[in-house]
N, C-alpha and C positions, 0 to 999 in steps of 0.2 A: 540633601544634595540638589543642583540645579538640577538633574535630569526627571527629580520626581512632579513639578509643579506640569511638565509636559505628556509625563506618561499618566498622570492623571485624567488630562484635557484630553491626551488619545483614548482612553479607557470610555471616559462620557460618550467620546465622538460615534466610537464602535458599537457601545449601547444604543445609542440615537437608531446606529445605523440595523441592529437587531430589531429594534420597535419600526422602523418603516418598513423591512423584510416582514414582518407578522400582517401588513397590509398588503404586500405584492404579492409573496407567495403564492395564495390561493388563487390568487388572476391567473399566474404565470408558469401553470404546471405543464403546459401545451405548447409555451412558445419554445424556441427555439430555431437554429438552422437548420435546411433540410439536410437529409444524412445523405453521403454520398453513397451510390448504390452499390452493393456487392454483391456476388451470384452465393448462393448456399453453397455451405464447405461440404463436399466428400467425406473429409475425416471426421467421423461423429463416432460417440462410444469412449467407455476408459479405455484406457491400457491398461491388459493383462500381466503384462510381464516386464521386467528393468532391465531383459537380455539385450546385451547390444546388437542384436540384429535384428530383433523388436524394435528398439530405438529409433535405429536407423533408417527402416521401412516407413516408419512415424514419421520421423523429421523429412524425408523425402517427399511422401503425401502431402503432408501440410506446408511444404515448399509451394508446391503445386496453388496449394489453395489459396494462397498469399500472391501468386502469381498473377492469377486468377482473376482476383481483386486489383491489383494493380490494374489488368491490361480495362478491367470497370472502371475504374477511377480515371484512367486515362479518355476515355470515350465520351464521360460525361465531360471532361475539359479541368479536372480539378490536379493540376499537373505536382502542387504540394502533395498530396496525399499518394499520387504514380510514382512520385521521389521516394517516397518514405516506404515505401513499398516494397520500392523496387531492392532499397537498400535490406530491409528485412527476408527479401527472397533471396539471400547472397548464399552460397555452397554450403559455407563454414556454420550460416546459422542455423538452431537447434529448437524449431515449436515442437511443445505436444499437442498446441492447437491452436486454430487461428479461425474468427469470422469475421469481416471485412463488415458486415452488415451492424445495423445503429450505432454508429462510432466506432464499431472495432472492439474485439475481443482477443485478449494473445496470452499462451501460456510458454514463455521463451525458457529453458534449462541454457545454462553459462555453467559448463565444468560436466564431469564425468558422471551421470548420472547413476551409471549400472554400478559402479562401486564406491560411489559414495558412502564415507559412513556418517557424515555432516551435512545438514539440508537446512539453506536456510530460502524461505518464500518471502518474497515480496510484496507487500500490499500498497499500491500507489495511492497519493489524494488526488485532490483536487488539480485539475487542471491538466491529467498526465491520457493522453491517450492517440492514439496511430500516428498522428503529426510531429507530437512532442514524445513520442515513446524515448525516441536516444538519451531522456535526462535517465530515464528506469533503466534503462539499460544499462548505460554508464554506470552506477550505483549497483549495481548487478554484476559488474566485470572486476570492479574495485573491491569490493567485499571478497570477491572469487579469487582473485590476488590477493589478498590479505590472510584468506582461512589456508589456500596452499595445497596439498593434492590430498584427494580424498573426501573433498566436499564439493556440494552443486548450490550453484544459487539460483533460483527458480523466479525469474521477474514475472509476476502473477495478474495483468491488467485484465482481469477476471469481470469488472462491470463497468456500467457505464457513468464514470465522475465528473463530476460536477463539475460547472468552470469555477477557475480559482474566487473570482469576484463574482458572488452570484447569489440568490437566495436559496436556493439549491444547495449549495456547500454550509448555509446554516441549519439545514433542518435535517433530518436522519434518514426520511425516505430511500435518499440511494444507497444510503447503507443497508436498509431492511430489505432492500432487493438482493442485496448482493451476498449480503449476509451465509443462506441457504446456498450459492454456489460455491463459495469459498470450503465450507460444509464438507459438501458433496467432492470437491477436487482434492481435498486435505484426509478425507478415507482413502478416497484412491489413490493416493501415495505412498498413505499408511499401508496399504494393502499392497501394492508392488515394493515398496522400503520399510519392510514392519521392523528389521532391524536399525533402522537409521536413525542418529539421533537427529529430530525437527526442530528448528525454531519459526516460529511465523513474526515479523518483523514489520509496520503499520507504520507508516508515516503521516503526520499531518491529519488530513481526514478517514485515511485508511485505517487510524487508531478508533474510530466509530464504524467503520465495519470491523475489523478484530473483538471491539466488544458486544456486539449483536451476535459474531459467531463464538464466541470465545467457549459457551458451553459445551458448544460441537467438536473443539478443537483437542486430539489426542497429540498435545504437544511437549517439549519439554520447557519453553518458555514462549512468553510472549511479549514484545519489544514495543514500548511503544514510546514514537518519538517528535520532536515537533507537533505534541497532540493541542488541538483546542479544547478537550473533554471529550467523553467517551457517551455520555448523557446515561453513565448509572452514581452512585455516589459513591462508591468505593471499590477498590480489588474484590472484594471479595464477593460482591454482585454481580461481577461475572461468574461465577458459578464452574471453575474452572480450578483444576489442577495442579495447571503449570506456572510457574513461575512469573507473577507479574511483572517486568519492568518498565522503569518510566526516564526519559533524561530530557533536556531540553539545552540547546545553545545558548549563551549567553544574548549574544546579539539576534536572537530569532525571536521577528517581529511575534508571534503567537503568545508572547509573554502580556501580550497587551489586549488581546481578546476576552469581554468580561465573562466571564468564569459563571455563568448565569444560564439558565432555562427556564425560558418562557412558555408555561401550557396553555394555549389556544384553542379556541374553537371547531379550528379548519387544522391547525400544525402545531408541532412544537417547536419552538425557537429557542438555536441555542444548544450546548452540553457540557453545564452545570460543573461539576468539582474538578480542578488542576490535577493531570494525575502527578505531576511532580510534587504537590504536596504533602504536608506528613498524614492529611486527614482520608488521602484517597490510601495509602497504605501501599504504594507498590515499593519494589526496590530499585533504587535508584543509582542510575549507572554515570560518571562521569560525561559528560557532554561535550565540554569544551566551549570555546568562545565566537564559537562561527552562529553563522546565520540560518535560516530557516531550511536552504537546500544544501546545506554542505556536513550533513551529518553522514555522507559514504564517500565525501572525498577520499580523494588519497592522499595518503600520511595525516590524515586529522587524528584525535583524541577518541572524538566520539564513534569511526571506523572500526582505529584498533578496540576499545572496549565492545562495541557490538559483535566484532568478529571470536573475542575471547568469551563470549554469554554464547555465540552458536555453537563453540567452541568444546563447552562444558568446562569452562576456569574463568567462572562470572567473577571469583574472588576480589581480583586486582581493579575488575572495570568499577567495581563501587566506586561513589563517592562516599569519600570517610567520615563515619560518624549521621550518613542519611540512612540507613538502611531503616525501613519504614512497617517492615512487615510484621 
């Protein structure tokens, strides 16, 4: 077909572009923008309890601390981030925790947490953090529409991600940071929701943090979608449990990142096996034909199936004839 002689030339282009990342890298682990300042959050510590009056003592504190942050952000003059802010400190909205400080940390609940018996978490890539948070969001509200009463979706911008274009988003570093927190906030769930069924849900690059924690993860699936690789060579080197799945858009550009890791001196560049193919082994759920951000639209393909895998009636979300496991 005509479109293979191009997706070729893109495939080289993006290799090219991994071999010059294995030379910047190492320079460029320092650089960056300075972080705008935020004072330390008040709210530190788990949560004990899913009582709604526990809840809502929580969401009110870390109101606060969001607020906090904004009127910082405001001071130093950086009026995107007092917007974004300010929008996040709104009545209606629900953290279990927020730090304003290196880019921003937020643990936002969308849906009724204390009686949820469906919990799905979100795990952002590249490119998603305190300015850009509304796209997590978004995808957090749509899903929370879609599964219907009785389920919370948990937008989880738990580290700090990489920019989309970067050498940063090739290497696994910021996943092995984040890894252990994701960890650590996914007991304490379990622990306040020991009855609830979980899924944890990875987009893009958050599919390489899902696999660094995945051993830690007491879940009942694990979604992973728009992935570039996970950097193990199959489902089952996660060392995990729960139910792998894997789907991808048709038109989502990550079909074209070469499928390759490079071990270096200084990094590893790159992660290695597609999970959508037969040789990574996971299950593979219908996707549909959108693009790279449009796997939690509303009314898409690949929504309704992830919301029926949170759901526990993964059945129907297959695609027929890939189940790989």
């Amino acid at each position: 077909m005509p479109s293979h002689p191009r997706r070729s030339r893109l495939r080289r282009g993006l290799l090219a572009a991994l071999v010059a990342a294995s030379v910047a890298v190492p320079l460029s682990g320092a650089a960056g923008p300075a972080a705008v300042p935020a004072p330390a959050p008040a709210v530190r510590g788990p949560l004990r309890t899913a009582a709604p009056e526990a809840l809502a003592e929580r969401y009110a504190a870390t109101r606060a601390d969001i607020g906090a942050a904004e009127r910082a952000a405001a001071r130093h003059g950086d009026h995107k981030r007092a917007a974004a802010l300010h929008t996040m400190a709104g009545p209606a909205r629900s953290f279990l925790s927020f730090d304003g400080r290196d880019g921003g940390r937020g643990v936002e609940v969308v849906g009724d947490l204390s009686h949820a018996e469906r919990i799905a978490v979100l795990v952002p890539g590249a490119g998603i953090g305190i300015d850009h948070y509304w796209r997590l969001r978004n995808g957090a509200l749509a899903l929370r529409k879609e599964l219907g009463e009785r389920s919370a979706v948990i937008a989880w911008l738990g580290y700090r991600t990489p920019a989309t274009v970067s050498p940063a988003s090739l290497t696994s570093g910021r996943a092995t940071e984040a890894a252990p927190e994701l960890v650590r906030f996914m007991r304490e769930l379990r622990q306040i929701k020991p009855a609830a069924r979980t899924t944890v849900l990875c987009h893009s690059y958050g599919s390489v943090v899902c696999a660094r924690a995945a051993h830690g993860l007491r879940v009942a699936d694990i979604v992973l979608y728009g992935s570039p690789g996970t950097g193990y060579r199959n489902a089952t080197a996660l060392r995990t449990k729960a139910t792998v799945w894997a789907g991808r858009g048709g038109d989502d550009w990550i079909a074209d990142v070469p499928h390759v890791e490079l071990r270096l001196p200084f990094v590893d560049i790159g992660f290695g096996t597609d999970p959508v193919s037969p040789g990574f082994g996971a299950e593979i759920f219908a996707a549909g034909s959108g693009g790279h951000s449009d796997y939690l639209k509303t009314g898409s393909e690949p929504l309704r199936n992830i919301a029926r895998i949170v759901a526990g009636a993964a059945g129907s979300a297959k695609t027929p004839g890939e189940r790989h496991a």
